[in-house]
N, C-alpha and C positions, 0 to 999 in steps of 0.2 A: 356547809360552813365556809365554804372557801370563799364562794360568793359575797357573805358577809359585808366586809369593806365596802365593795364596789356599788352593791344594792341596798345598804345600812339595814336589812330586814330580812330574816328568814323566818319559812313556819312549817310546821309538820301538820297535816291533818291526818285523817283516820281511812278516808274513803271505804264504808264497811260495806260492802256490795251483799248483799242485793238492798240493806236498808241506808245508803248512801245519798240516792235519787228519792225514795220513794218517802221519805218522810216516816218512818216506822220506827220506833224505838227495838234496839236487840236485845235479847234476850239476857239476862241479869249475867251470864258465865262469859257471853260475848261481849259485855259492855266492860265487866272487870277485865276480861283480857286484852281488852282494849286500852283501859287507862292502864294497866299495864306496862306496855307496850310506849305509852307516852310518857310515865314517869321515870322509864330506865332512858327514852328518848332525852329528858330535862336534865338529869344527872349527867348523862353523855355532854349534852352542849353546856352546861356550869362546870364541868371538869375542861373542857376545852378553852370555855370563854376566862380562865381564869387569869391566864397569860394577857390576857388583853386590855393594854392602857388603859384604853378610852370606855365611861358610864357606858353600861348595856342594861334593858331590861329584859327579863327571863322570867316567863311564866308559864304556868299550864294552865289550858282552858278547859274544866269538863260542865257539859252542856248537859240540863238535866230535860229528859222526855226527847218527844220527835228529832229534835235538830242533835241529839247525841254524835251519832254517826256522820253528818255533813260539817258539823261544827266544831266540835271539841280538836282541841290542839294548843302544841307546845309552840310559843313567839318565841324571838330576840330581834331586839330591835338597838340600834345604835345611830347616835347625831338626831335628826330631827322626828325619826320612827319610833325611837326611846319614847318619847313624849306622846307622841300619836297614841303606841301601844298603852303606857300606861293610862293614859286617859278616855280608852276605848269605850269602859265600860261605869264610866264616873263612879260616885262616892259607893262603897259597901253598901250593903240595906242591913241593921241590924235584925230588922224582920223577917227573911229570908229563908229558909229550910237551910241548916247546917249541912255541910259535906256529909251523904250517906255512910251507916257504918261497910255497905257495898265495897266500900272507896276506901276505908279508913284503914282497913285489915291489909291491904298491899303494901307490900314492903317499899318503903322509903316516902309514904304517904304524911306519916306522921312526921318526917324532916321536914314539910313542906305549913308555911301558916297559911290557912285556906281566907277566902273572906269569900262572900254570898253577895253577886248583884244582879238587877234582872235583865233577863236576856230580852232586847227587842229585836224586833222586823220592822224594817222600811218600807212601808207599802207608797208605791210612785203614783201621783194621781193621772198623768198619761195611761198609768193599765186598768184605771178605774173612774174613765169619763162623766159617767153618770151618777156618780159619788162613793162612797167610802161601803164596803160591804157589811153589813150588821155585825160581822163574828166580832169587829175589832173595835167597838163600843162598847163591849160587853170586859173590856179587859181593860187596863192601863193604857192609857193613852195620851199623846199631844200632836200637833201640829206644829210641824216644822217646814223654813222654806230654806232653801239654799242659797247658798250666794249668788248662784247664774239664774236666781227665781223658781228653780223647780220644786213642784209641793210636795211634802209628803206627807201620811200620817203614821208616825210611830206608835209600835204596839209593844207591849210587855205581852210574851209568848210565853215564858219560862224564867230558869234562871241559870246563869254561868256561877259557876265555883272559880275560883282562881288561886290556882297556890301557887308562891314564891318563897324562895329562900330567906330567913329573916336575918342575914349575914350582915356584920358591921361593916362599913369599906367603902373607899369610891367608885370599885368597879362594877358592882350592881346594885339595882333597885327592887 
C-alpha cells in the first residue's frame, strides 16, 4: 500500500501453486481458503484506504472455474486506474450464476454487494496466424482491434464475481 500514490494501482493475486500455471480449478476447501484469505486482504486495504482524500476503487475479484487460482484478486485503484478498474469488467450480466453459497458462508462475505460479469480471454491473432481456434466459437464472442491495429478475438470463458463495499462517501466506489 505504500506504493499506492506513486503507481495509483495495487493488486493482490492468489498464485495457488501447483493450480496457478496449469489452469486447474482447486479443490472446493482451497478455493474457500483462498477467497478467504482475500476478503480479510479487502477489509485490510478499506481499513487503510479510509484516511485517504483522494476517490479509490476497491474490489474483490473471484474468478469462477480454471482461471480461479491465476485470477481472482483484490484491486485499488486511484486517479486515472479508478476508472480503468472499474470499467474492467463492463455492465453486471443479470443472467449470470449468483456468488456460490461456497463463498457466501465466509465471514465478511455477506459485508460485500457481489454483482456477476463474464469473464473473458484475449486471444491475439499473431499466436493464431491461420485463424481463430474452434473452442472459442462455441462461446461468447467478438472481435476486437486495438488502437496500434492489433486483432484480437475475445472469448467469454467464465464469469468474475466482484464484491465491493456499498459505503455512501467520496472516498470509494
Amino acid at each position: 500500500m505504500d506504493t499506492l500514490p506513486d503507481r495509483a494501482y495495487y493488486y493482490e493475486k492468489l498464485g495457488l501453486h501447483p493450480w496457478h500455471w496449469h489452469h486447474r480449478q482447486p479443490p472446493q476447501l482451497v478455493r474457500q481458503l483462498a477467497a478467504r484469505h482475500l476478503l480479510a486482504t479487502f477489509f485490510d486495504w478499506q481499513r487503510q484506504l479510509r484516511a485517504q482524500p483522494e476517490p479509490f476503487y476497491l474490489a474483490l475479484w473471484l474468478v469462477k472455474g480454471r482461471e480461479f487460482a491465476h485470477s481472482s484478486q483484490v484491486v485499488v485503484g486511484m486517479g486515472s486506474k479508478r476508472a480503468r478498474y472499474r470499467n474492467t469488467h463492463g455492465e453486471p450480466d443479470p443472467t449470470g450464476p449468483p456468488l456460490p453459497p461456497e463463498y457466501w458462508q465466509l465471514p465478511g462475505a455477506g459485508a460485500l454487494t457481489w454483482t456477476t460479469h463474464p469473464w473473458q480471454t484475449f486471444l491475439d491473432a499473431f499466436d493464431y496466424p491461420t485463424g481463430w481456434p474452434a473452442w472459442a466459437f462455441a462461446n461468447p464472442h467478438y472481435d476486437y482491434v486495438h488502437e496500434d491495429g492489433s486483432r484480437y478475438l475475445v472469448v467469454q470463458t467464465s464469469w468474475v464475481w466482484v464484491g465491493q463495499l456499498a459505503e455512501i462517501g467520496a472516498s470509494a466506489e
